[in-house]
N, C-alpha and C positions, 0 to 999 in steps of 0.2 A: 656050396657057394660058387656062385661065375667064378673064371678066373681067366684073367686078362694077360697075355701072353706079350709082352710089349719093350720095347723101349723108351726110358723113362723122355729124350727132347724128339721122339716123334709129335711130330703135328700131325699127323693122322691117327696115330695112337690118344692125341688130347682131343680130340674130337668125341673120340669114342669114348674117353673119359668123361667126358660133359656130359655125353648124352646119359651116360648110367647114372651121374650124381643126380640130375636132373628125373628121371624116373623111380629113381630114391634106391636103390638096387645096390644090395652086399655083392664084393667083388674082391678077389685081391688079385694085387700083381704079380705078374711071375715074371724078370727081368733078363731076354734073353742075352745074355751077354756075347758082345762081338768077338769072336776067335778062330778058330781052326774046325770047330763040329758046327753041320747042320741038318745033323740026324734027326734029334728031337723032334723040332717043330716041323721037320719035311715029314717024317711018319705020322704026326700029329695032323698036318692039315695041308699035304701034298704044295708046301710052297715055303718060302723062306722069309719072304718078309712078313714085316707085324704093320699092325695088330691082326692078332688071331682071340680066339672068343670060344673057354668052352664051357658051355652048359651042361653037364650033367655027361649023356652020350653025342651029344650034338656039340660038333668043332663046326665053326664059321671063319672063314677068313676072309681081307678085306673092309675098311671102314664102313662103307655102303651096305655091302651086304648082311654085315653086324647091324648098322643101325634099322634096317627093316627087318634082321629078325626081331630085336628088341622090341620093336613096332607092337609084331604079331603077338610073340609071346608074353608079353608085359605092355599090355594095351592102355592100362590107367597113364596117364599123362599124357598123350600120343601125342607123336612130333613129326606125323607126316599129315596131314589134312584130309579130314575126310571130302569133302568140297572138292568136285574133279577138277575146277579152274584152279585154287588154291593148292591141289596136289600136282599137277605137272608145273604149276609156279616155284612149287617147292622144290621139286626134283631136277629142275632146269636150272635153277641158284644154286643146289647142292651140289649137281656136277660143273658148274662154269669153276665155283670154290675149289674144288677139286683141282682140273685140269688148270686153272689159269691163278688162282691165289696161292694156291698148294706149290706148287714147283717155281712161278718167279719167288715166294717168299723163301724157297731155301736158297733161291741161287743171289738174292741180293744180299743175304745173312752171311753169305760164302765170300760175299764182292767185300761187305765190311771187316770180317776178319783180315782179308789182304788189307784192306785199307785204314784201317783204324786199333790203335795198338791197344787202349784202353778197352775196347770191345774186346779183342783175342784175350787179355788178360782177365778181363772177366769172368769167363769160361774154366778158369784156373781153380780148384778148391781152395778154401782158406788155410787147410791146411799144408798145400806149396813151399816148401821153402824158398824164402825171399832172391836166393842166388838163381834159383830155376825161375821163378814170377822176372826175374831182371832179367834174365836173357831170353824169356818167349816177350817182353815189351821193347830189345833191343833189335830182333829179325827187322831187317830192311824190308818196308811196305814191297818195295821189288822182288824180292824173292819168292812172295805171296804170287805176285802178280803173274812171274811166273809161271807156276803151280800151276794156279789158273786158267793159264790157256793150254797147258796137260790134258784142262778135265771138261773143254770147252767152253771156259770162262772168260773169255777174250776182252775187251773193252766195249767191244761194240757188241756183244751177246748181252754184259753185266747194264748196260745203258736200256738194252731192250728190256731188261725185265724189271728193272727201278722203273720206265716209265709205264709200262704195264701196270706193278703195283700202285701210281699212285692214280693212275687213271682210275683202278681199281675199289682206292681207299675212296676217290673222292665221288666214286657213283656210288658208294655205299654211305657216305656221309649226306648227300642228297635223297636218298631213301629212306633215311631213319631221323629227316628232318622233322617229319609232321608224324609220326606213328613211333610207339615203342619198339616193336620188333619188325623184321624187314619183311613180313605179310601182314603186319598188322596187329593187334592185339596181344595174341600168345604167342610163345617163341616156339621154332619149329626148327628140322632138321635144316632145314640152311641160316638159322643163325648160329647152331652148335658147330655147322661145318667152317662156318664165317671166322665165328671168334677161334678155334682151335687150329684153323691151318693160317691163323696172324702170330701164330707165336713166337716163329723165328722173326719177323717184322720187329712186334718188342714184346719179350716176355711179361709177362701179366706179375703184380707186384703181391707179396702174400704168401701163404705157405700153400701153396695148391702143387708144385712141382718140387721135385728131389734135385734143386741144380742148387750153384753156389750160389750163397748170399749176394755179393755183389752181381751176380744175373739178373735178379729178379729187377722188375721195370726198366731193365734196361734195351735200349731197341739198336736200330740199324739207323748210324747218323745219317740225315738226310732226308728220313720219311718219318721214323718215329717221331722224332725233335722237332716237326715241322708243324707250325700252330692250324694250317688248312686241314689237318687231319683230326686236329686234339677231339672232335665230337664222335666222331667212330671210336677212338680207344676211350671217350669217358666210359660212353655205349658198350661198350664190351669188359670193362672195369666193372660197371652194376650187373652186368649179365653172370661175371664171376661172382661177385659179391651176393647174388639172389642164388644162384643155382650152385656151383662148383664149391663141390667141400674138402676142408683139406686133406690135403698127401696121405694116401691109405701106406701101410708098410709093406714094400717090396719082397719079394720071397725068391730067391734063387732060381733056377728051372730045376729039374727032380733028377736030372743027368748030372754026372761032374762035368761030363764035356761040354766048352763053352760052345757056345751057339753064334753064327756068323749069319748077321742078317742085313738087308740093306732099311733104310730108316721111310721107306713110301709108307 
């Protein structure tokens, strides 16, 4: 069986989970867990972030490079276009997704935790006791704020990349006016990169992820909640709803020692 080397709120990791539900492919997760070791998966696939992908003798790392091996080797359903127009269309959506949906949607995810106390609580398991749940919804938004510019998240970085993403949302909302999928017809690697690095934007509703109940369909005030976008997230609602199956069970990594990764 594959086995998916990941963290369960990587949006690059849900990418790569789409694309396998979608080519219908057994897989289970191995959940590296954030700590002091990152022996494992550096021996495993000379690098530390996930997602990592191994088949059999064959480790792949990297979302991209995972979803064209899948390509190659599990050809039935193929989600890169054989069409040379339609393949560098696809490949040029798949890395804009990348570089430009990918990184503003975790840093405005980052901007609403400072900003919004309901949202950081969300994040909480339900099993929290209510004295800790009270005092992570008590931290002054300033303190966040803070933080923030620690990790170069200043006001005018966090402005930058809210209006990116909705530039973002709303040229994808214009492209999936007149066609189902955003080349047309069948869905391809840039809509599986589309919909999976929106997650932190607003998590998708359903058991498709291992986070807390109150997470799911919840987004980032501001652009989730915002009715100009509601036709990309129906669009990506049916896209779960057709393709992405629910939450396979998580497996340990096969080391005791936790594994210390960053979430690209």
């Amino acid at each position: 069986m594959l086995e998916l080397y990941q963290f369960e709120l990587s949006h690059y990791v849900e990418k790569v989970r789409l694309i396998l539900d979608y080519k219908g492919l057994a897989y289970r997760k191995i959940e590296v867990t954030p700590g002091i070791g990152q022996l494992e998966l550096f021996r495993l696939s000379g690098q530390r972030q996930v997602p990592v992908l191994k088949d059999g003798s064959e480790v792949i790392a990297d979302s991209t490079a995972i979803a064209e091996y899948l390509d190659r080797k599990y050809p039935d359903r193929p989600i890169i276009p054989a069409d040379s127009k339609q393949r560098g269309l696809c490949l040029l959506m798949e890395q804009w997704a990348d570089e430009s949906i990918g990184l503003n949607a975790r840093k405005v995810m980052l901007g609403a935790l400072g900003q919004d106390q309901s949202f950081r609580k969300a994040f909480l398991p339900a099993t929290t006791p209510d004295l800790l749940r009270g005092l992570v919804g008590s931290v002054p938004n300033e303190i966040f704020s803070v933080l923030g510019l620690g990790v170069g998240l200043g006001p005018e970085a966090l402005k930058t990349a809210q209006d990116a993403m909705k530039r973002d949302l709303a040229s994808l909302c214009f492209i999936l006016m007149d066609q189902p999928y955003l080349l047309g017809d069948s869905p391809t690697l840039a809509d599986f990169a589309v919909a999976g690095l929106t997650m932190y934007v607003k998590f998708p509703s359903g058991s498709y992820l291992d986070i807390p109940e109150n997470l799911k369909g919840k987004g980032v005030p501001g652009i989730a909640d915002v009715g100009t976008f509601e036709p990309f997230f129906k669009w990506r609602d049916r896209l779960y709803a057709d393709y992405r199956k629910s939450s396979v069970s998580t497996v340990p990594p096969s080391s005791s020692a936790p594994t210390s990764i960053n979430i690209e």
